[in-house]
KOLDOLUM-549222 format. One record per residue: x, y, z of N, C-alpha, C in turn; residue in one letter. Coordinates in pm, 1 decimal. Example, Ala and Ser with C-alpha at 12.3 -4.5 7.8 and 13.67 -1.06 7.14 Angstrom:
REM KOLDOLUM-549222
<atom <1319.0 -569.0 780.0> <1230.0 -450.0 780.0> <1320.0 -330.0 780.0> 'A'>
<atom <1285.0 -225.0 708.0> <1367.0 -106.0 714.0> <1290.0 3.0 787.0> 'S'>
END
This chain:
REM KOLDOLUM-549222
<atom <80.4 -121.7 0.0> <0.0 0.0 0.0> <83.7 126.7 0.0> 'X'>
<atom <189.4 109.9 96.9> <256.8 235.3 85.7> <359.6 290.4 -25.2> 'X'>
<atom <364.8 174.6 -139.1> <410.9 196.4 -273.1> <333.8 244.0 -356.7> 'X'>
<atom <236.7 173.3 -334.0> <103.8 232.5 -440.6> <96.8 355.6 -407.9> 'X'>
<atom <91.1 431.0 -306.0> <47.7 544.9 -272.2> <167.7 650.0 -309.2> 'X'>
<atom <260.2 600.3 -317.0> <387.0 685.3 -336.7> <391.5 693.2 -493.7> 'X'>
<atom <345.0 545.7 -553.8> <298.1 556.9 -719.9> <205.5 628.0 -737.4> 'X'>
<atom <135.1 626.3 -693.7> <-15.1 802.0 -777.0> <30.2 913.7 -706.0> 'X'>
<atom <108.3 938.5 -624.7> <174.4 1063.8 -602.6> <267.7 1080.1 -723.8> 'X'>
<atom <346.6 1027.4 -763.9> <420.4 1074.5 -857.1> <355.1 1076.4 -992.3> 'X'>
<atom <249.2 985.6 -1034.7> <194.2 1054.0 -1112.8> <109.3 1166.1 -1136.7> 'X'>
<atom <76.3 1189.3 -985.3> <-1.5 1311.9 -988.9> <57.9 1441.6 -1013.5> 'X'>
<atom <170.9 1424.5 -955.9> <274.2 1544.9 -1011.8> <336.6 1582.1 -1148.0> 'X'>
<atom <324.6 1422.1 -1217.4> <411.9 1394.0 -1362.6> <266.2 1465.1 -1409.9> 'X'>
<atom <140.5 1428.0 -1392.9> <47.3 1552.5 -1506.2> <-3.9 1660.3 -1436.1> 'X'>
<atom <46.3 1663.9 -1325.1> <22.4 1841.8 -1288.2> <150.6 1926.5 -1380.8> 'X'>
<atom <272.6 1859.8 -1383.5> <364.9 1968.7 -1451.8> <368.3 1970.6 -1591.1> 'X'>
<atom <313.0 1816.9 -1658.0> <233.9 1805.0 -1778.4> <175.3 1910.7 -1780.8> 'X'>
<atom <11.9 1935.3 -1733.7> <-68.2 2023.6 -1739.8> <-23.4 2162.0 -1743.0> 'X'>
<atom <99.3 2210.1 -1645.9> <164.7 2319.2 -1656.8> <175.4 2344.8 -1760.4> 'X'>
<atom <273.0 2284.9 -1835.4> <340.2 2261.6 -1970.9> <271.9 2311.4 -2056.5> 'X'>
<atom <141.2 2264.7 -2060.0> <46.2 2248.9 -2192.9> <-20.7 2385.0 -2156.9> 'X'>
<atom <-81.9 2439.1 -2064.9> <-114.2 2564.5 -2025.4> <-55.2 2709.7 -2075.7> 'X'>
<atom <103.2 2705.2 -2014.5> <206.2 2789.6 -2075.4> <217.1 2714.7 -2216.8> 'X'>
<atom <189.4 2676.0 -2269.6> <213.0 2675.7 -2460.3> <99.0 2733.1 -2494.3> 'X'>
<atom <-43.6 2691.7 -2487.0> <-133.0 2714.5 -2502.2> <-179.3 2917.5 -2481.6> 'X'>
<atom <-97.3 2936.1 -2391.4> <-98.8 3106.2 -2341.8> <13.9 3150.5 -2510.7> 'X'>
<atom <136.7 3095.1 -2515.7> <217.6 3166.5 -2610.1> <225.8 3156.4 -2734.0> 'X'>
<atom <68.9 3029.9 -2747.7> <-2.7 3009.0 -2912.4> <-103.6 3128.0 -2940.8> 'X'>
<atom <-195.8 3136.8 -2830.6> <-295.3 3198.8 -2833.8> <-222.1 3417.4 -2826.0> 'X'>
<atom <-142.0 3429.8 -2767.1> <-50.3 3565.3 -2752.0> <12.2 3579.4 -2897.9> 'X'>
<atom <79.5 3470.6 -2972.4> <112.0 3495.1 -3099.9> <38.1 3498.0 -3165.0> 'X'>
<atom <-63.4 3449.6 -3210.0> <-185.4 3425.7 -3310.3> <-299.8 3476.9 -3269.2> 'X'>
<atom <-348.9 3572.0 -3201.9> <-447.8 3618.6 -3198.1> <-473.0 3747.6 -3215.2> 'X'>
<atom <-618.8 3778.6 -3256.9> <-578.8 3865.7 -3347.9> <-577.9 3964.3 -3273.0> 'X'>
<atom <-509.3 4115.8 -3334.4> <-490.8 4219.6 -3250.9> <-593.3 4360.3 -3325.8> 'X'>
<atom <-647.8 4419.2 -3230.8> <-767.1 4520.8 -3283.3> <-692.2 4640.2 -3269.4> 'X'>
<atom <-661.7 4724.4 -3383.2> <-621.2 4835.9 -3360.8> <-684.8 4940.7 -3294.1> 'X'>
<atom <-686.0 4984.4 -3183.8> <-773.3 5087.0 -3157.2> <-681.1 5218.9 -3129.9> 'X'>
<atom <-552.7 5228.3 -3153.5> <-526.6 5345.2 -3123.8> <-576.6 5463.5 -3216.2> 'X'>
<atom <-573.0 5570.9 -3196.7> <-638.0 5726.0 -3224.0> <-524.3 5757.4 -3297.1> 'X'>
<atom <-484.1 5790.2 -3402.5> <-353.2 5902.1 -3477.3> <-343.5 5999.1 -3422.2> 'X'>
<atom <-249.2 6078.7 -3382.7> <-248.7 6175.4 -3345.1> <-258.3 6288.4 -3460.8> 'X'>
<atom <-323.6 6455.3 -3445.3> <-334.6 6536.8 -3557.4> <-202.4 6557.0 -3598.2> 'X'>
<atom <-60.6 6524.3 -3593.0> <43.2 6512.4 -3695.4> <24.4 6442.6 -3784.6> 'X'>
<atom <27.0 6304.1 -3682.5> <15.1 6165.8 -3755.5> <-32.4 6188.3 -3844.0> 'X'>
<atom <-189.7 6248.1 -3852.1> <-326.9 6217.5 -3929.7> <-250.9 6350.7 -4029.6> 'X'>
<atom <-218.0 6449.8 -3998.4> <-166.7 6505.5 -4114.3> <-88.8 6504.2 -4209.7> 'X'>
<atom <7.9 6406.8 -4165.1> <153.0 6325.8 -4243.4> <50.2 6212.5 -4362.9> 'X'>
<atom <-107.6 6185.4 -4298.2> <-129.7 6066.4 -4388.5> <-220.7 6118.0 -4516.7> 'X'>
<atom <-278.4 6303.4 -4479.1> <-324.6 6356.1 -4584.3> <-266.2 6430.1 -4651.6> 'X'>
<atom <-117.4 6475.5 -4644.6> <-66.5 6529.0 -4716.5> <59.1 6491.0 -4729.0> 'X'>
<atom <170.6 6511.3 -4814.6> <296.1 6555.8 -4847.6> <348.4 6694.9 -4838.6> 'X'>
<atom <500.3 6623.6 -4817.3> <592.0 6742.4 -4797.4> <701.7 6758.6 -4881.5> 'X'>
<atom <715.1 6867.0 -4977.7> <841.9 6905.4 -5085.8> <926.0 7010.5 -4977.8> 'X'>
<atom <1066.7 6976.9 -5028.8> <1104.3 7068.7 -4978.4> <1170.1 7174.2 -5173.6> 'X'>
<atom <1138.8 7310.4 -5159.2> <1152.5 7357.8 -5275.7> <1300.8 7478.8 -5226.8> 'X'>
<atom <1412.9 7461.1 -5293.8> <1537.3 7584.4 -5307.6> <1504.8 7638.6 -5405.7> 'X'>
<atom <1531.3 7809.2 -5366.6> <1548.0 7866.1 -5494.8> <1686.7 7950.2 -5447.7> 'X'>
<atom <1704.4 8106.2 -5510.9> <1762.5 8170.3 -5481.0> <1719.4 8282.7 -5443.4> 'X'>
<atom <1759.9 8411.7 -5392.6> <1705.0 8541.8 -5356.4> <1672.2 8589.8 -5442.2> 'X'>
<atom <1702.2 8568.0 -5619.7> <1651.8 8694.5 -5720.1> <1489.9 8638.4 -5729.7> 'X'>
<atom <1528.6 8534.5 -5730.4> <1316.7 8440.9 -5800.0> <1252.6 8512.1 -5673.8> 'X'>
<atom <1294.0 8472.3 -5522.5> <1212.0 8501.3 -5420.5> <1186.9 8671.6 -5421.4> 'X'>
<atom <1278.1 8761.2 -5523.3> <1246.0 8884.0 -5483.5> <1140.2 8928.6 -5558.2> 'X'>
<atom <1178.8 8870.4 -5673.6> <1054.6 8901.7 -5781.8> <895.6 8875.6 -5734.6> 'X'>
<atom <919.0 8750.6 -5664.1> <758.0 8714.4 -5620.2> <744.8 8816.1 -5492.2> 'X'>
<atom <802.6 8841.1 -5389.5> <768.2 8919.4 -5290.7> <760.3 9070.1 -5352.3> 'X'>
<atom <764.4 9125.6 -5413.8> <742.0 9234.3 -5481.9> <646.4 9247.9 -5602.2> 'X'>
<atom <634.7 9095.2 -5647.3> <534.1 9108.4 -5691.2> <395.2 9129.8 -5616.7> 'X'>
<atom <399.6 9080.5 -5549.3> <296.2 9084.2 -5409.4> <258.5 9196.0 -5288.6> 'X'>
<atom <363.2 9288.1 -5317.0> <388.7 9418.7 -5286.4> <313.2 9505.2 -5366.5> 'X'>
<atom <331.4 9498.0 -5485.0> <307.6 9601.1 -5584.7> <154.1 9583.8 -5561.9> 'X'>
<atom <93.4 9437.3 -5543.7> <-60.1 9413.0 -5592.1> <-87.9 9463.7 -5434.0> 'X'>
<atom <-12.7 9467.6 -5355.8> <-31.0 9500.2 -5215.7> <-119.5 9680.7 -5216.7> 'X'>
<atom <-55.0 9714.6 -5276.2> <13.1 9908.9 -5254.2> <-66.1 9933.5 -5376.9> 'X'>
<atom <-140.3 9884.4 -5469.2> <-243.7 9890.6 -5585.3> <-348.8 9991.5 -5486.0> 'X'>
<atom <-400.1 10096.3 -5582.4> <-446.3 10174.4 -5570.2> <-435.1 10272.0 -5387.9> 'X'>
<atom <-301.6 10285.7 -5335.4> <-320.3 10392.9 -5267.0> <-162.5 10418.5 -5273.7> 'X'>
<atom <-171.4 10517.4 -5186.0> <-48.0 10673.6 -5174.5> <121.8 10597.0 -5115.5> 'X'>
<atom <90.9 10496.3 -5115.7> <209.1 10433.6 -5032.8> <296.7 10375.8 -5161.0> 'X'>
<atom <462.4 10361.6 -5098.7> <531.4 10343.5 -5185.0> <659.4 10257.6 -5121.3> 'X'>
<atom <653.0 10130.5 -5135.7> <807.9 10106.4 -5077.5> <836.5 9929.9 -5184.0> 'X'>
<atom <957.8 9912.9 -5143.4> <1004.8 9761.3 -5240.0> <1069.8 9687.4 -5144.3> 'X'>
<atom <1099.1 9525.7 -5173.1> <1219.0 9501.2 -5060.7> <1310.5 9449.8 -5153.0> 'X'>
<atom <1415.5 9436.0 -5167.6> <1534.4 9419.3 -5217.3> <1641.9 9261.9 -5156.3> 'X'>
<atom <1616.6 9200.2 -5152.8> <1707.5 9084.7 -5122.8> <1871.8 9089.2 -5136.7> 'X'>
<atom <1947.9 9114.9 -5056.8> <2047.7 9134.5 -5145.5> <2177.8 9067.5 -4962.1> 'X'>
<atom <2254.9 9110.1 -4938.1> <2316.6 9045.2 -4799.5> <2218.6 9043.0 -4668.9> 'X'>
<atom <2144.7 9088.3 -4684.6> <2059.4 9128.7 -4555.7> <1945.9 9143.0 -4677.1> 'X'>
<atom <1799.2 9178.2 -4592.4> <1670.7 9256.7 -4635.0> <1654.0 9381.5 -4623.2> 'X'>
<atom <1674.3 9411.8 -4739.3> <1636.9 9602.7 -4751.5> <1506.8 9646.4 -4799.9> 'X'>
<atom <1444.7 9694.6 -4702.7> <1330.9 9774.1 -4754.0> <1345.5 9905.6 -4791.8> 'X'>
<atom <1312.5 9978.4 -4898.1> <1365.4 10105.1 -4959.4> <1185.7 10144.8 -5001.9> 'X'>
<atom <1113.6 10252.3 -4925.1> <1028.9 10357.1 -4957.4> <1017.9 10457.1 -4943.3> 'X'>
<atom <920.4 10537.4 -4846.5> <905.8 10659.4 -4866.0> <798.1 10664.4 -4746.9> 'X'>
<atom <840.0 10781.6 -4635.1> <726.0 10748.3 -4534.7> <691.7 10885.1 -4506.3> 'X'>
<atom <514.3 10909.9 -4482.2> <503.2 11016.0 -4462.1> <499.5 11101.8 -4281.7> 'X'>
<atom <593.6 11190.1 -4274.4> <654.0 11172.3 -4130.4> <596.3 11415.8 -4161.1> 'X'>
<atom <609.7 11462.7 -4062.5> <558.9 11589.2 -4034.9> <490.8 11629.1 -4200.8> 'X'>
<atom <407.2 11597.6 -4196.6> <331.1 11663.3 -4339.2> <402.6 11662.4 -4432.3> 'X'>
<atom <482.9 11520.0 -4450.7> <556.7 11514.2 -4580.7> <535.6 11409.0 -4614.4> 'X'>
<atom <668.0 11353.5 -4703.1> <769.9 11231.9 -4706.6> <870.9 11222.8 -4760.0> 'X'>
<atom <960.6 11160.7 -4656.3> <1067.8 11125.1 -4659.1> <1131.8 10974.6 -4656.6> 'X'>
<atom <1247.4 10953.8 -4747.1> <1282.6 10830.5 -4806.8> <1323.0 10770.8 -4681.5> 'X'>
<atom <1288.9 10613.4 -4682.3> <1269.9 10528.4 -4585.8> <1378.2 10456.8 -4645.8> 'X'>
<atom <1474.9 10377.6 -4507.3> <1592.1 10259.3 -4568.5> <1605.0 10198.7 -4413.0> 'X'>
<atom <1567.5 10051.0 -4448.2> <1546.5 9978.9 -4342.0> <1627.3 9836.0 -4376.6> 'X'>
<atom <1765.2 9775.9 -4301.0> <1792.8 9691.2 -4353.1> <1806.9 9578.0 -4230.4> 'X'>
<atom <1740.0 9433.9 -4244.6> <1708.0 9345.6 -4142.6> <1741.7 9228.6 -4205.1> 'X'>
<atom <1773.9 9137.8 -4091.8> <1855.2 9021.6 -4065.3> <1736.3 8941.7 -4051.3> 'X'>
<atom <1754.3 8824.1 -4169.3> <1635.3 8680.2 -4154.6> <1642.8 8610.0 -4086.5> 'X'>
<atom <1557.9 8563.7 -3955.0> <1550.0 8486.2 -3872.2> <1467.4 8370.0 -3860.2> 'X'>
<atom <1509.6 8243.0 -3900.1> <1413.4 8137.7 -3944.3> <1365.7 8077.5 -3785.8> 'X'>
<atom <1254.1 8101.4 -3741.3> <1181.7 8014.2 -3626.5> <1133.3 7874.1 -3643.3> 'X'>
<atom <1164.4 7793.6 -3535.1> <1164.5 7669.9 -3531.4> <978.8 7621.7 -3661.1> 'X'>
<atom <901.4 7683.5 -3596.0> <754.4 7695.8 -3677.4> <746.3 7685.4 -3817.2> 'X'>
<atom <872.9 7778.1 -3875.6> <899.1 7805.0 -4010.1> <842.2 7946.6 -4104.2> 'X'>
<atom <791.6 8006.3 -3946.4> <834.5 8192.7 -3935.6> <913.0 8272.0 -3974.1> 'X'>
<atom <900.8 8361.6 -4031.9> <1058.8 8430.3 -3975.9> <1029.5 8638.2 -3912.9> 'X'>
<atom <1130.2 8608.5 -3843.2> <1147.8 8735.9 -3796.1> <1308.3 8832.9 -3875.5> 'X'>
<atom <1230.4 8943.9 -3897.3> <1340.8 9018.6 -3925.1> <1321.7 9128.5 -3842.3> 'X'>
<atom <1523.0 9121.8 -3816.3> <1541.0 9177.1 -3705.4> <1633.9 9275.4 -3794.5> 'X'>
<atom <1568.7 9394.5 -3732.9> <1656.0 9537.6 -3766.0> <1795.3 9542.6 -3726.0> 'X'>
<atom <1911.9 9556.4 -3839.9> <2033.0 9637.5 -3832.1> <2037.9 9794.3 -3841.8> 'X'>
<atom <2005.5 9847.2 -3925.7> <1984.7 9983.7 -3972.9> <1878.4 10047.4 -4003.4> 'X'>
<atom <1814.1 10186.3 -3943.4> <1716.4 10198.1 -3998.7> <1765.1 10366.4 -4017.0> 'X'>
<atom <1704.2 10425.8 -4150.0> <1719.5 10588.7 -4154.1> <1587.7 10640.1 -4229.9> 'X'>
<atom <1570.5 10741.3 -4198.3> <1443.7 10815.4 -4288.4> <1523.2 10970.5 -4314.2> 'X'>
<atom <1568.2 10938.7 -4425.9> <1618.4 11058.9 -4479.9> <1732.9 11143.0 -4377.2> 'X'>
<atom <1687.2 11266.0 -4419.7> <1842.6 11321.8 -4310.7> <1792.4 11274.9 -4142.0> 'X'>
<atom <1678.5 11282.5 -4108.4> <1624.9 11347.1 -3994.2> <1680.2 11215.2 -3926.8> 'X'>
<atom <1690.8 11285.2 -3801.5> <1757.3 11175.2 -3652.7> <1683.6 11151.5 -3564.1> 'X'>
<atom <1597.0 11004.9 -3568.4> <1521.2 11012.9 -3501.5> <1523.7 10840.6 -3423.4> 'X'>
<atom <1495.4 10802.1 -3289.0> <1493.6 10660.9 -3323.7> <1493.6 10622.2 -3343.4> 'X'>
<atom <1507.3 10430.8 -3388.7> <1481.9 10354.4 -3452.8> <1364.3 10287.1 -3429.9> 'X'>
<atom <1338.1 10294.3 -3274.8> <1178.5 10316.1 -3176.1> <1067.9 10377.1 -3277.4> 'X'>
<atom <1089.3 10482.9 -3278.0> <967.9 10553.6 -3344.5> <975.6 10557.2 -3484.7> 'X'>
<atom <1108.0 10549.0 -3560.7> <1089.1 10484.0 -3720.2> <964.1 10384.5 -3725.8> 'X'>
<atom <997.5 10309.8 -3690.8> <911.2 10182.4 -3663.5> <781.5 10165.5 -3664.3> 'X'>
<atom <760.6 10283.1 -3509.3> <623.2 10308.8 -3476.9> <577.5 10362.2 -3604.9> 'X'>
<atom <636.9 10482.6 -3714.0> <573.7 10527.8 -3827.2> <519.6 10429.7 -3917.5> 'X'>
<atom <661.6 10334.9 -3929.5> <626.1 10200.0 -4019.4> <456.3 10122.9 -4005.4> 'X'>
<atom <486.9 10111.3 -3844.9> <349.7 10021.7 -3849.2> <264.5 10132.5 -3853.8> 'X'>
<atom <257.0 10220.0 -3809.2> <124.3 10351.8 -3854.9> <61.7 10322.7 -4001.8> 'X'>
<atom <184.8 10341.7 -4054.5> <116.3 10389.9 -4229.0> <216.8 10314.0 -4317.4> 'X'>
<atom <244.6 10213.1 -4319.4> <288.0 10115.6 -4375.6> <179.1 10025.5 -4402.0> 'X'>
<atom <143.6 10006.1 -4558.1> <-11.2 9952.3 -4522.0> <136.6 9780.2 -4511.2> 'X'>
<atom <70.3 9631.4 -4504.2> <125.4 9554.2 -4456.0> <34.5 9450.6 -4467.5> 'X'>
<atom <57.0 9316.3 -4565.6> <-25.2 9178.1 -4523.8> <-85.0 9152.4 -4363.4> 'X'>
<atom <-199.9 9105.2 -4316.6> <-260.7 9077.7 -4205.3> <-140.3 8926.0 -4127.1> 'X'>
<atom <-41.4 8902.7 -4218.0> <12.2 8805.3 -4116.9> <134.2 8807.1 -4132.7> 'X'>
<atom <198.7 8981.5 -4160.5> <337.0 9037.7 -4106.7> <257.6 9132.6 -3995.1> 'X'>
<atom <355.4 9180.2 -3919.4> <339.9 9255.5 -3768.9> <478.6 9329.3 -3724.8> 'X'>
<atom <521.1 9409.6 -3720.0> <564.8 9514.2 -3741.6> <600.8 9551.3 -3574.3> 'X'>
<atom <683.2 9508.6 -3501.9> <730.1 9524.8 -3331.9> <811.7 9638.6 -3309.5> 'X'>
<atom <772.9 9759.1 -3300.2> <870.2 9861.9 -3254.0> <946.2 9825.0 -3174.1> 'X'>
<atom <848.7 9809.8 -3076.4> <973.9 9761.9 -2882.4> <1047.6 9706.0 -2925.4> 'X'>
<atom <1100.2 9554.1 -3012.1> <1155.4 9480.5 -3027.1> <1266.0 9529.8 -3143.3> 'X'>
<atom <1226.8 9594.6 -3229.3> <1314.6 9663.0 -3368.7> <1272.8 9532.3 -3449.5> 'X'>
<atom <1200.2 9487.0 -3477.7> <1119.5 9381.2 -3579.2> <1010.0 9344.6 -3617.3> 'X'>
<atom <1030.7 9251.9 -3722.7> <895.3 9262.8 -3805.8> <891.8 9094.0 -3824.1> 'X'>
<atom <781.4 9092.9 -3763.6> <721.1 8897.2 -3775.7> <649.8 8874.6 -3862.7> 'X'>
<atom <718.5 8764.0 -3964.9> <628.5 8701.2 -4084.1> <597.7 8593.6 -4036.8> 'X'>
<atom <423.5 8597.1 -4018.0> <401.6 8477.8 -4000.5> <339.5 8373.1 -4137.1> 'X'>
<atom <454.2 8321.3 -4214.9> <461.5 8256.4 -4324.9> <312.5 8146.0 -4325.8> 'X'>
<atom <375.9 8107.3 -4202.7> <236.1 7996.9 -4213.5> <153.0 7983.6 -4169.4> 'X'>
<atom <69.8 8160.6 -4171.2> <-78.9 8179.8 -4186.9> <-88.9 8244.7 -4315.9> 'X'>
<atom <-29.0 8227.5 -4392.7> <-57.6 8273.0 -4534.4> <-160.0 8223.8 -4613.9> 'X'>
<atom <-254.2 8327.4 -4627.4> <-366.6 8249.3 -4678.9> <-330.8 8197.7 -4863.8> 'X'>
<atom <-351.5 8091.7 -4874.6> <-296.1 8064.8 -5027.2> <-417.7 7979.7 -5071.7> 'X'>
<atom <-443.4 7986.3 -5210.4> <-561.1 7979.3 -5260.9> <-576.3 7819.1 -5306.9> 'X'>
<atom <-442.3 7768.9 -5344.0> <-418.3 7615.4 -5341.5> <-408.0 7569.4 -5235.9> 'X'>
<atom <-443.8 7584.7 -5073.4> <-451.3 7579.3 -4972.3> <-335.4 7495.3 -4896.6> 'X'>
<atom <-189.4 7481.9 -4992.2> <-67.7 7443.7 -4952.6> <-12.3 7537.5 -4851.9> 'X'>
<atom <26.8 7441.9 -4754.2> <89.0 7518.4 -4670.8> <247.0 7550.1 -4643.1> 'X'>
<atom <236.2 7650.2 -4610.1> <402.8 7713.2 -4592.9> <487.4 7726.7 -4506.7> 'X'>
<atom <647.4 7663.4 -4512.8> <748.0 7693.3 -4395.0> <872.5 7714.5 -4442.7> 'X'>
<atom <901.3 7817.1 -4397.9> <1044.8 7808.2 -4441.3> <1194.3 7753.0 -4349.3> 'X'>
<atom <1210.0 7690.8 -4399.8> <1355.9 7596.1 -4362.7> <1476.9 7650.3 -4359.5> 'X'>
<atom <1507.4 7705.1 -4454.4> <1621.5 7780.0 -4424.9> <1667.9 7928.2 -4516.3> 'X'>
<atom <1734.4 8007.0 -4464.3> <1796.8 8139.8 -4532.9> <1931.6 8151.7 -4512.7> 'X'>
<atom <1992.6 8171.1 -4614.2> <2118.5 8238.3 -4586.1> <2096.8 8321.9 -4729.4> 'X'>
<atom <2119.9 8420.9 -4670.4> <2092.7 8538.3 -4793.4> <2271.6 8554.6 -4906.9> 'X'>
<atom <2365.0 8590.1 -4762.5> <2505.3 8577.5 -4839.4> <2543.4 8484.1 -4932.1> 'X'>
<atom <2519.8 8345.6 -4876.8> <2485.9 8211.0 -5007.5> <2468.3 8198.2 -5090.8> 'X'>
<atom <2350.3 8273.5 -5071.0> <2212.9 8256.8 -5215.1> <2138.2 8119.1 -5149.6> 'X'>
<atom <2123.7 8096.5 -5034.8> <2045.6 7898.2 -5037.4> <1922.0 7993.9 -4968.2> 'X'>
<atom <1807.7 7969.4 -5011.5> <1668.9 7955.1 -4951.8> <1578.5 7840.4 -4990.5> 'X'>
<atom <1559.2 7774.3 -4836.5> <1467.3 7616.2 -4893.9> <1375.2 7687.5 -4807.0> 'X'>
<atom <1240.8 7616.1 -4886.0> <1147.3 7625.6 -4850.2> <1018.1 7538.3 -4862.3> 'X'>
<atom <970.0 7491.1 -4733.1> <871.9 7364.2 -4704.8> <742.8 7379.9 -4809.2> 'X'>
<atom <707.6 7297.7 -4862.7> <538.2 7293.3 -4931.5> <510.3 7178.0 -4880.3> 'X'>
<atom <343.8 7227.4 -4788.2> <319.0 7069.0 -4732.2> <120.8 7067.5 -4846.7> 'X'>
<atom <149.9 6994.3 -4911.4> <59.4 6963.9 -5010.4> <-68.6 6850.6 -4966.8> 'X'>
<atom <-181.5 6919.3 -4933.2> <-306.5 6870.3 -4885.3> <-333.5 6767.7 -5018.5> 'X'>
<atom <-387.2 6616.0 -5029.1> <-377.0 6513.2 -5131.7> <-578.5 6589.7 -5144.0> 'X'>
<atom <-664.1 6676.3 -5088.1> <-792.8 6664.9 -5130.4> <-747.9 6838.6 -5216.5> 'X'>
<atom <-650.5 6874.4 -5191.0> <-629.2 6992.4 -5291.9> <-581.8 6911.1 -5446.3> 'X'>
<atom <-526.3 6812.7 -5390.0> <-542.9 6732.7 -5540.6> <-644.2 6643.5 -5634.2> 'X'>
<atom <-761.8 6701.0 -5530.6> <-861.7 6565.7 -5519.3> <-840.1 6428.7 -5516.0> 'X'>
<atom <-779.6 6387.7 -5429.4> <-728.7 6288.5 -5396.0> <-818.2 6237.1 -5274.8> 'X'>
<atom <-849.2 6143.1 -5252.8> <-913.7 6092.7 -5100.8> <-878.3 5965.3 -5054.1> 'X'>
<atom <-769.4 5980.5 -4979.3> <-747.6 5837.1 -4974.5> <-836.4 5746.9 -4854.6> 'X'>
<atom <-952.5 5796.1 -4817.6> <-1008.4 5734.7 -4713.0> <-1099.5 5668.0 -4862.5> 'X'>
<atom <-1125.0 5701.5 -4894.8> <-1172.7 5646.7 -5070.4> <-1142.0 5528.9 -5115.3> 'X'>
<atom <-1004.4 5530.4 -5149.3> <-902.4 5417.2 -5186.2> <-875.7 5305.2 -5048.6> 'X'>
<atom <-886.8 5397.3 -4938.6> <-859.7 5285.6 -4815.0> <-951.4 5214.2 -4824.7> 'X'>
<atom <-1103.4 5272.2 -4866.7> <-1213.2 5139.6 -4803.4> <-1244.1 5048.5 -4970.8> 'X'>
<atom <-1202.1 5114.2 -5097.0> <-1159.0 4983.6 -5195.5> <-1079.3 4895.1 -5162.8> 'X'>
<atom <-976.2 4941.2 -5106.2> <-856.4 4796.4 -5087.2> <-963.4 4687.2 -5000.0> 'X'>
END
């Protein structure tokens, strides 16, 4: 008797660790092969990386001057104001500002500052309005007075600068804008185009639910 009993003890153990066995396999069949439900959320990058593309486009300062002045000119279309910007080692703005019941020639030359966003700020080196000696404070303040000016440049006396905010530019192909980099002395200006795929009529939630 007391063999027998020592015999179904050991088998009771030989298929309890059996049973172990088969348990832990059964967990690391069912963990590999089963199926998995995506439920995570994209985040609004994510989800924006999956409706659009991104070019990055170089040119040089003469193409970029032509278009920013072109855009000037349609700017300053039909009223009394008069100024250009000039691309050249720095940003020169060259107009004409009306200061004690006149005007007098405006020369403003600022340093491109690319913000992480793809902003830029230009920051004043030099500023003169003709002979007269007057701050660079209150130059400024004239500037933003009567400088007419796109709704998403801004014009900072306190600071001696002027914030382009590039990428609220309203654009009619509804591509959006950043700029990457400037070096004016160079000649290198890159600049981001992030291209919406329904400005191309494109839909890929369309094509996702054909596949």
């Amino acid at each position: 008797m007391p063999k027998q009993e020592q015999k179904n003890k050991w088998k009771l153990r030989f298929y309890l660790l059996v049973g172990i066995n088969a348990a832990i396999l059964v967990t690391i069949l069912l963990l590999i092969f089963w199926p998995v439900s995506d439920t995570t959320v994209p985040s609004n990058e994510s989800q924006e990386e999956l409706e659009s593309s991104e070019f990055t486009v170089r040119t040089t300062k003469e193409n970029l001057n032509e278009l920013i002045n072109a855009y000037v000119g349609k700017l300053l279309q039909n009223t009394s104001h008069e100024y250009e910007i000039s691309l050249e080692e720095d940003v020169h703005l060259v107009g004409e500002l009306p200061v004690f019941s006149t005007t007098v020639p405006l020369s403003v030359h600022l340093e491109p500052l690319v913000q992480e966003n793809g902003d830029v700020v230009l920051k004043q080196n030099s500023i003169s309005v003709g002979l007269l000696e007057l701050p660079n404070q209150k130059i400024m303040e004239y500037m933003q007075k009567y400088l007419p000016m796109p709704g998403w440049v801004t014009i900072n006396p306190k600071e001696e600068e002027i914030y382009i905010a590039v990428t609220e530019m309203d654009i009619r192909s509804n591509f959006q804008v950043e700029v990457e980099h400037i070096d004016l002395p160079a000649n290198n200006i890159a600049i981001k185009l992030k291209v919406p795929y329904k400005t191309l009529g494109i839909d890929l939630q369309k094509y996702e639910q054909q596949d």
